[in-house]
MARTOR-363258 format. One record per residue (C-alpha): residue in three letters; x, y, z. Coordinates in nm, 2 decimals, padded with zeros to 4 digits, always signed. Each point is the difference from the previous one (the first is absolute). Layout:
<ALA,<X,Y,Z>>
...
//
This chain:
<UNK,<+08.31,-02.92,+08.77>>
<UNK,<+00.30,-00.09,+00.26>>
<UNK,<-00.04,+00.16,+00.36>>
<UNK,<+00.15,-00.05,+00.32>>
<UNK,<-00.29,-00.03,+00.32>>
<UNK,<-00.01,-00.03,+00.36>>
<UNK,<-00.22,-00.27,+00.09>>
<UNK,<+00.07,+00.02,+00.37>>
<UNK,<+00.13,+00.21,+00.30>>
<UNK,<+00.35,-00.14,+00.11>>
<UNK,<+00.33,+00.05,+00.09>>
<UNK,<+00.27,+00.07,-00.26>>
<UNK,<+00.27,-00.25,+00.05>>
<UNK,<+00.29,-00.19,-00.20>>
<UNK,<-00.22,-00.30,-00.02>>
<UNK,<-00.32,+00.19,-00.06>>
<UNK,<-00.10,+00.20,-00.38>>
<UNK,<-00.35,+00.13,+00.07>>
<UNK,<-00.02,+00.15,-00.35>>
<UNK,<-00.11,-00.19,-00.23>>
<UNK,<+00.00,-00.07,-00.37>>
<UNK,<-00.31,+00.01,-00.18>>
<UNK,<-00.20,+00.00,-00.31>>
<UNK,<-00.33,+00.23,+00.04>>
<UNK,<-00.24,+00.13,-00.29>>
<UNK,<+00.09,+00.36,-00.16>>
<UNK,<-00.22,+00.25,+00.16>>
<UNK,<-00.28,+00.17,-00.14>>
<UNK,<-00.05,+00.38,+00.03>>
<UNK,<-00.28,+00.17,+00.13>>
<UNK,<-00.16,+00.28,-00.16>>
<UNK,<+00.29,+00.33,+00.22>>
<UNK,<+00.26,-00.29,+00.00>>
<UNK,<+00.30,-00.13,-00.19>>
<UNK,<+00.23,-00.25,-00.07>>
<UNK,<+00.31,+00.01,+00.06>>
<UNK,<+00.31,-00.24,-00.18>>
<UNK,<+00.23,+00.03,+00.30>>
<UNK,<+00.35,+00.01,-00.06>>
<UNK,<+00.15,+00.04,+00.34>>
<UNK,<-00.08,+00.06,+00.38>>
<UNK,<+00.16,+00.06,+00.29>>
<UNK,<+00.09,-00.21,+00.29>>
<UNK,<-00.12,+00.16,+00.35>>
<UNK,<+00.02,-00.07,+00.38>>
<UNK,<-00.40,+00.02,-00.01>>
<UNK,<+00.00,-00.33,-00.21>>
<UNK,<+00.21,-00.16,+00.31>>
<UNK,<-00.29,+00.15,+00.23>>
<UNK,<-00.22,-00.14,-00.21>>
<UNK,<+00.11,-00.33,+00.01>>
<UNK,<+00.05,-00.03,+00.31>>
<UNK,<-00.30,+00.18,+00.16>>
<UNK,<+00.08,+00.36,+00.11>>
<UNK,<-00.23,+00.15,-00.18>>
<UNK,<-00.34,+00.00,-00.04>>
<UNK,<-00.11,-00.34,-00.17>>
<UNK,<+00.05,-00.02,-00.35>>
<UNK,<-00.33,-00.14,-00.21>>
<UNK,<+00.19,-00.35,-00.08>>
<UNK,<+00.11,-00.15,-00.26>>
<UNK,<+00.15,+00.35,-00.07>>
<UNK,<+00.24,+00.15,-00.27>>
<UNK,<+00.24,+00.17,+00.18>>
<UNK,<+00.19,+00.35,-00.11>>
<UNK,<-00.04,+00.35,+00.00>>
<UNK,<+00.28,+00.15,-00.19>>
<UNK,<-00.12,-00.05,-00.36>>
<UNK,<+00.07,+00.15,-00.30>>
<UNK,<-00.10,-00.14,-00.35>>
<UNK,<-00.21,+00.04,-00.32>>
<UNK,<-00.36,+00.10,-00.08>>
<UNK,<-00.13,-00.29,-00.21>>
<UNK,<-00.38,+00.01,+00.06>>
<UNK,<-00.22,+00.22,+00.06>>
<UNK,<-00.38,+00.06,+00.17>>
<UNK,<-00.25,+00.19,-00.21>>
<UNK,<+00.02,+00.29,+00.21>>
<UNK,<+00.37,-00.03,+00.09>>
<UNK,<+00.21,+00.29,-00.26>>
<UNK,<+00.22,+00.10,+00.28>>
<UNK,<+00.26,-00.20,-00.13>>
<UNK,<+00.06,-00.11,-00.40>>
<UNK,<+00.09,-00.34,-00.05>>
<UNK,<+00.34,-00.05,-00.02>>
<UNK,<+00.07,+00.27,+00.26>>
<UNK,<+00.25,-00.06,+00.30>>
<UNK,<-00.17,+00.04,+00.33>>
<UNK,<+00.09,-00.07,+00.40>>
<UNK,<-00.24,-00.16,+00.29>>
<UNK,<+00.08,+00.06,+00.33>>
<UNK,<-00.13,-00.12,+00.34>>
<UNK,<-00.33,+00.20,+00.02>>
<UNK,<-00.25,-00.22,-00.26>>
<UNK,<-00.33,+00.18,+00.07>>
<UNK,<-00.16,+00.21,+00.27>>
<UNK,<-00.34,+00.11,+00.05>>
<UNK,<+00.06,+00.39,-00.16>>
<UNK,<-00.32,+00.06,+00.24>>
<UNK,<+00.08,+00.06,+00.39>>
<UNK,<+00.17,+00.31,+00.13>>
<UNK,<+00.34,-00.18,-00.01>>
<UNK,<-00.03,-00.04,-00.39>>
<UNK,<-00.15,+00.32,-00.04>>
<UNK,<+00.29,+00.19,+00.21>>
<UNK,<+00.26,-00.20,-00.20>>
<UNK,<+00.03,-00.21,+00.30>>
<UNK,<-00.08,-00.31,-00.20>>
<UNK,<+00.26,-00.22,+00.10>>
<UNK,<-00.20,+00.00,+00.36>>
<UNK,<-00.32,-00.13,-00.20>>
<UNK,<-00.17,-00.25,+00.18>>
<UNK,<-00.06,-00.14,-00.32>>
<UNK,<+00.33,-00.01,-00.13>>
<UNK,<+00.13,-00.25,-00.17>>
<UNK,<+00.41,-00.14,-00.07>>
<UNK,<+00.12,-00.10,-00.32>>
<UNK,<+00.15,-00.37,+00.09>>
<UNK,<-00.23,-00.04,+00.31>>
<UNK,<-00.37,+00.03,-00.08>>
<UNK,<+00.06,-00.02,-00.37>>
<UNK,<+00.21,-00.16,-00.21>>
<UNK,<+00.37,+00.16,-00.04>>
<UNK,<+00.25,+00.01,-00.23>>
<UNK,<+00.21,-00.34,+00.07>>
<UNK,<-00.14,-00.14,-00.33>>
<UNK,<-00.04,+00.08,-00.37>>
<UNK,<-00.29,+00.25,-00.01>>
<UNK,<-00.23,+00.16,+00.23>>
<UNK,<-00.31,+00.23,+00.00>>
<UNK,<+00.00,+00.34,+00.20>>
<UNK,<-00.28,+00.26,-00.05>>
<UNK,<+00.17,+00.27,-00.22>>
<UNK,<-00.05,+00.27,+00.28>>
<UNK,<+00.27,-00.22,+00.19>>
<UNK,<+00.22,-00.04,-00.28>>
<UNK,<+00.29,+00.29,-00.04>>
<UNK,<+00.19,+00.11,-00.29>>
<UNK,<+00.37,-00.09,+00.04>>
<UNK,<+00.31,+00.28,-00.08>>
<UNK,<+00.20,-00.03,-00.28>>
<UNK,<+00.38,-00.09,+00.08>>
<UNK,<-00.06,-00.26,+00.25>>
<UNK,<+00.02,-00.35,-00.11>>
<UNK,<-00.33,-00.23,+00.06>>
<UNK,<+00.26,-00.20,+00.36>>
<UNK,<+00.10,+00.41,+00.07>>
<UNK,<-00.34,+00.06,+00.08>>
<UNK,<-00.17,-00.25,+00.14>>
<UNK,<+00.15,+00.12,+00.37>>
<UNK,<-00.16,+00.35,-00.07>>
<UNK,<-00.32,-00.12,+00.00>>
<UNK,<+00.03,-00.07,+00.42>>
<UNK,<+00.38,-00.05,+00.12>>
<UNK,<-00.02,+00.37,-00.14>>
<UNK,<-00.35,+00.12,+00.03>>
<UNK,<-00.06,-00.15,+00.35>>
<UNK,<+00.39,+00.16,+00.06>>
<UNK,<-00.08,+00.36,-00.14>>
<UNK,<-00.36,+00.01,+00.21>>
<UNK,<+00.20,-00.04,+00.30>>
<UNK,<+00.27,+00.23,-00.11>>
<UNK,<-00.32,+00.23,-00.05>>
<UNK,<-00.08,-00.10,+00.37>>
<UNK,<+00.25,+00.09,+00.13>>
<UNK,<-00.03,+00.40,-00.04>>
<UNK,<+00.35,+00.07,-00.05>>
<UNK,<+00.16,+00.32,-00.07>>
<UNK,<+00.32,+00.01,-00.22>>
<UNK,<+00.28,-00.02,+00.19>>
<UNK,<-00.15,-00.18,+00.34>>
<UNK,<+00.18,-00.36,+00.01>>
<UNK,<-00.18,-00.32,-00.11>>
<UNK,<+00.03,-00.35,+00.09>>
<UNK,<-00.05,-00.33,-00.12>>
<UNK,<-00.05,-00.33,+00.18>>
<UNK,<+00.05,-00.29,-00.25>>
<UNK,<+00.16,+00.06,-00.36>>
<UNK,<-00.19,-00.25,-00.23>>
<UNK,<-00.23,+00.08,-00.31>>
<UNK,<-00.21,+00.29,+00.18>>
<UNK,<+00.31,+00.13,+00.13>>
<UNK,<+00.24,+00.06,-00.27>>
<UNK,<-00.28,+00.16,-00.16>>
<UNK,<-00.11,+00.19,+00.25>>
<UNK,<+00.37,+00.16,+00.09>>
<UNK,<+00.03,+00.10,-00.34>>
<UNK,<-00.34,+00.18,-00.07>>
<UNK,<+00.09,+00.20,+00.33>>
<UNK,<+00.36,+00.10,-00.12>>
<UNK,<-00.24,+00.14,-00.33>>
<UNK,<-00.26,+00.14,+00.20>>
<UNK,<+00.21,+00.16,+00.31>>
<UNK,<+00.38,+00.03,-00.14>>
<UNK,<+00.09,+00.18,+00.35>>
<UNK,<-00.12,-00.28,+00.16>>
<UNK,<+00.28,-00.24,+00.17>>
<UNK,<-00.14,-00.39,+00.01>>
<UNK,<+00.08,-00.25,+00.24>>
<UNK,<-00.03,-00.36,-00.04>>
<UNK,<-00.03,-00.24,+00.30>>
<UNK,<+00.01,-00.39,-00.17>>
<UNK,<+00.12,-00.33,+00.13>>
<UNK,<+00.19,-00.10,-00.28>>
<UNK,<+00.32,+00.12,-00.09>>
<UNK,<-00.05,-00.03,-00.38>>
<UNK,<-00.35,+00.20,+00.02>>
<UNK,<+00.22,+00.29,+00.22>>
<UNK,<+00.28,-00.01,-00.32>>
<UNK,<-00.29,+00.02,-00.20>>
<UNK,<-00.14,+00.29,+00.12>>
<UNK,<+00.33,+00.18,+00.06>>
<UNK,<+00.03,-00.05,-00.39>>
<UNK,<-00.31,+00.13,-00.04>>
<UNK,<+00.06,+00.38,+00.25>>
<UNK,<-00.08,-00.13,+00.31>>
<UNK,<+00.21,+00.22,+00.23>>
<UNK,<+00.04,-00.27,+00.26>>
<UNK,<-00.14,-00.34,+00.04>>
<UNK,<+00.03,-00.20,+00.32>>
<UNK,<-00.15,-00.34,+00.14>>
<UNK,<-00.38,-00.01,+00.16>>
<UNK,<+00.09,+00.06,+00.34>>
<UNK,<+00.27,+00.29,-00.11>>
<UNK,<-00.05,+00.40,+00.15>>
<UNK,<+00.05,+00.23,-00.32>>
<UNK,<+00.22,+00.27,+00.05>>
<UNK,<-00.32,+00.26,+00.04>>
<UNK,<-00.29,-00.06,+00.06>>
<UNK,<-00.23,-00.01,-00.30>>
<UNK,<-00.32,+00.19,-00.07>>
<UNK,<-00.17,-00.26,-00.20>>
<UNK,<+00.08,-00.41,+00.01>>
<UNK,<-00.20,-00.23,-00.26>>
<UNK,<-00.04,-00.40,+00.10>>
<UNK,<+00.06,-00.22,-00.27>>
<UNK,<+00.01,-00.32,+00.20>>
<UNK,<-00.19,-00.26,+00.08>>
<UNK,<+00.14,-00.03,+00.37>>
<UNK,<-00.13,+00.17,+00.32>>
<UNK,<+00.33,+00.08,+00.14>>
<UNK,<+00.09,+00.26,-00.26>>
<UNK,<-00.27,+00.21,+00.06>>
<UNK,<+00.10,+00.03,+00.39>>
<UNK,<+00.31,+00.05,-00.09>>
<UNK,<-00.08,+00.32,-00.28>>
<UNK,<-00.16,+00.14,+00.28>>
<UNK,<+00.28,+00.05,+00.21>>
<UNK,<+00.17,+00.17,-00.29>>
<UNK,<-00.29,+00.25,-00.03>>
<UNK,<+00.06,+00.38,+00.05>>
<UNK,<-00.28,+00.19,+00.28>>
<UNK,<-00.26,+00.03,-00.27>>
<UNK,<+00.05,-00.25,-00.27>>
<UNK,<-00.17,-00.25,-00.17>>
<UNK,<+00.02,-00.41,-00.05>>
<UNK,<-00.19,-00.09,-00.28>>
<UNK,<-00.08,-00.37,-00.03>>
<UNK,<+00.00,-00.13,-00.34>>
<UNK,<-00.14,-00.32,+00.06>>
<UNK,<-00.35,-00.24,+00.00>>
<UNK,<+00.11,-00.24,+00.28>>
<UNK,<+00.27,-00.05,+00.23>>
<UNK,<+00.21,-00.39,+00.00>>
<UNK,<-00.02,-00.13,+00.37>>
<UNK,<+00.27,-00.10,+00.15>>
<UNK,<+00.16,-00.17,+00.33>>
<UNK,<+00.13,+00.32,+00.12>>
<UNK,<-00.28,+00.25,+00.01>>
<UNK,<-00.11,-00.09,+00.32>>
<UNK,<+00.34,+00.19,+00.11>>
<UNK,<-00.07,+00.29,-00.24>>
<UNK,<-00.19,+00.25,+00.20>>
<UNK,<-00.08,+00.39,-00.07>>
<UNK,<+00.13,+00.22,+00.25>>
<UNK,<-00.20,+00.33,-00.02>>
<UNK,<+00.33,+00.20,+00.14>>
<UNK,<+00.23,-00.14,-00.24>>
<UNK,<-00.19,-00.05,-00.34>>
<UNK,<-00.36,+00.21,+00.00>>
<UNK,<+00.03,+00.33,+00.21>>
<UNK,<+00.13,+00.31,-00.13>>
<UNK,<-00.31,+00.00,-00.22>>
<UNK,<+00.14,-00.29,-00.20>>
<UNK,<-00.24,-00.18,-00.26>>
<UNK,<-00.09,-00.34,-00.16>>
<UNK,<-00.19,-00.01,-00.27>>
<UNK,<-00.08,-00.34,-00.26>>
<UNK,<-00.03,+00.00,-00.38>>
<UNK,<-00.36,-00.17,-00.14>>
<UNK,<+00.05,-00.15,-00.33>>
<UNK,<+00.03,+00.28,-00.29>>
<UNK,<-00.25,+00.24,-00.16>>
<UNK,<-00.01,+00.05,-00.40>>
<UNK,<+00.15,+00.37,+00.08>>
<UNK,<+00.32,-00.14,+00.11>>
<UNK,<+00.02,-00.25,-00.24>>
<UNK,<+00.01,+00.29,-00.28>>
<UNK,<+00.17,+00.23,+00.18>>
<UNK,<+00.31,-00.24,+00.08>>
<UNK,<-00.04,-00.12,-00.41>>
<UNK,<+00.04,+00.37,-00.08>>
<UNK,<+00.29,+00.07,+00.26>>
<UNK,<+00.16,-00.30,-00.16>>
<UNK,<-00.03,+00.13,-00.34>>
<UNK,<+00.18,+00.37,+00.13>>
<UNK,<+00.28,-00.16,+00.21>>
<UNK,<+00.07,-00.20,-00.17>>
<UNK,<-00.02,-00.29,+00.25>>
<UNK,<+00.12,-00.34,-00.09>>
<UNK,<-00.03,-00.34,+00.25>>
<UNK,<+00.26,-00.31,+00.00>>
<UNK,<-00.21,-00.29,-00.07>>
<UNK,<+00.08,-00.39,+00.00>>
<UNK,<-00.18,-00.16,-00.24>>
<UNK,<-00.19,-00.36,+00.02>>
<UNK,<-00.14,-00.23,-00.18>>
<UNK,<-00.39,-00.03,+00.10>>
<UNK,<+00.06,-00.35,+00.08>>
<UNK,<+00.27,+00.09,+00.21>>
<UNK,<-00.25,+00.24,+00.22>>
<UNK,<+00.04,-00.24,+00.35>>
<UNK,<+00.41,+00.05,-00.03>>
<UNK,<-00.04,+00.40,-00.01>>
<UNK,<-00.26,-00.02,+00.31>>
<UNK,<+00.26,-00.23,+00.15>>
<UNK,<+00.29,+00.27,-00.06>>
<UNK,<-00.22,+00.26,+00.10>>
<UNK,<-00.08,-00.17,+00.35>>
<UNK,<+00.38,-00.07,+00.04>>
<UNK,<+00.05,+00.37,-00.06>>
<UNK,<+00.21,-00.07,-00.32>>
<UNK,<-00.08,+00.33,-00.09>>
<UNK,<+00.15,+00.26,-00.29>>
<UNK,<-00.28,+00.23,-00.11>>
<UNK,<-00.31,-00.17,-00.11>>
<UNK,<-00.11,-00.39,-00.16>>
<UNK,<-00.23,-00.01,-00.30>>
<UNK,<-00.14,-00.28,-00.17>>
<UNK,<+00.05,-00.01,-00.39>>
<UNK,<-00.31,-00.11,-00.11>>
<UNK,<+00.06,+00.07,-00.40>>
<UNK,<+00.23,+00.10,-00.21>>
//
């Protein structure tokens, strides 16, 4: 089967396509487990962290992607989760352990043990893959297979900080970056708080149009002061400065919810320094997204399903998978990138 693989850490340039195109043996399922015929997967920042060493290290040579949706098409002797033929999503969270007192509490995506679909098992930037069907999830009717690829993390990871957040309809929310997680996340809060006014804070001017389109009730550079302060701000970015910035916009009381793994250095940080006064007291918070659990991976699927919540995708040819990493690094951004694997 075709696959694109990382086959080292290093930095994503003009001149440099880590991904690569290869040829790698079907795989075989294990007894819980099945195969999947992928037909697409979405393009995420984590790939770029991936590649270029933010996160933890990936077990290499490794099939990035952790959006997938696609076709049951074998099965395990014990896996009747799923018939053949059925459509199914993987998302970030592979495995976990199911045994310490984070699994147990439904805490699993702070598992020791867990494992990321992409990173320490082969993802979904090639033909098939094998998941264990307790990791697999059923996809909604009404969304195309490039419609929900995003869900399964540009949305999940989006709705379990929106969770995070503990908002009350009708406090104000904000936004820091307007890409996949984003759009996504702005409109599953204009469905789940309708009293609820959203403001989004983005460097580019076509991601502020965009959300504008989409209800934001202002939008305004990085750096900007919102017109009130906000109750709630969700990071999107992959920068340091927004999050210094959201805090100044916080009301006495609210929360920043970081929805990120790792944070891109850069020349300026050294200058970007917290200033308890300004950005923490007044009982402020921080608090950072882990990864996913299983529970927000169904509940954002069935949310989806009663919105009804629809993403703007840009599609790509799998070969084609180091030009959407590029755009993505350039912030050429509308909505989410996903890979067409099949037809």
């Amino acid at each position: 089967m075709k696959a694109m693989v990382i086959n080292t850490i290093t930095q994503l340039s003009e001149s440099a396509t880590p991904l690569e195109m290869v040829h790698l043996p079907e795989p075989e399922p294990r007894p819980d487990e099945i195969v999947v015929r992928v037909s697409v997967c979405g393009v995420c920042h984590t790939e770029l962290d991936e590649i270029e060493g933010r996160t933890p290290p990936p077990t290499l040579p490794i099939v990035p992607g952790h959006q997938v949706v696609g076709y049951v098409v074998r099965r395990g002797e014990r896996a009747s989760r799923f018939a053949v033929g059925e459509r199914v999503g993987v998302a970030w969270i592979y495995s976990s352990c199911g045994r310490c007192t984070y699994c147990r509490s439904g805490r699993e995506n702070l598992c020791a043990h867990f494992r990321a679909t992409g990173r320490d098992a082969h993802g979904g930037y090639a033909e098939a893959m094998v998941v264990s069907q307790d990791y697999a999830y059923a996809v909604p009717e009404g969304l195309t297979d490039a419609e929900a690829a995003p869900m399964l993390c540009a949305g999940a990871v989006g709705y379990r900080s929106l969770m995070l957040c503990d908002l009350r309809d009708g406090q104000a929310l904000g936004l820091t970056g307007f890409g996949a997680s984003g759009h996504l996340v702005l409109q599953a809060a204009r469905a789940k708080y309708p009293h609820t006014p959203v403001f989004v804070f983005a460097r580019n001017p076509e991601e502020r149009q965009f959300a504008e389109e989409l209800g934001a009730v202002w939008t305004g550079t990085t750096e900007a002061v919102a017109p009130r302060p906000l109750d709630a701000i969700i990071d999107t970015t992959p920068a340091w400065r927004p999050v210094v910035e959201a805090l100044r916009n916080l009301a006495p009381g609210g929360r920043l919810v970081i929805n990120a793994i790792r944070k891109e250095a850069s020349d300026q940080d050294s200058l970007l320094k917290l200033n308890y006064a300004t950005h923490l007291w007044l009982e402020r918070e921080i608090k950072s997204v882990a990864n996913v659990t299983r529970a927000d991976v169904r509940e954002f699927l069935s949310l989806v399903a009663q919105i009804p919540l629809r993403p703007t995708v840009q599609e790509y040819e799998l070969s084609d998978a180091n030009v959407a990493l590029m755009e993505m690094r350039r912030s050429r951004i509308r909505g989410a990138k996903v890979l067409r694997i099949s037809k």
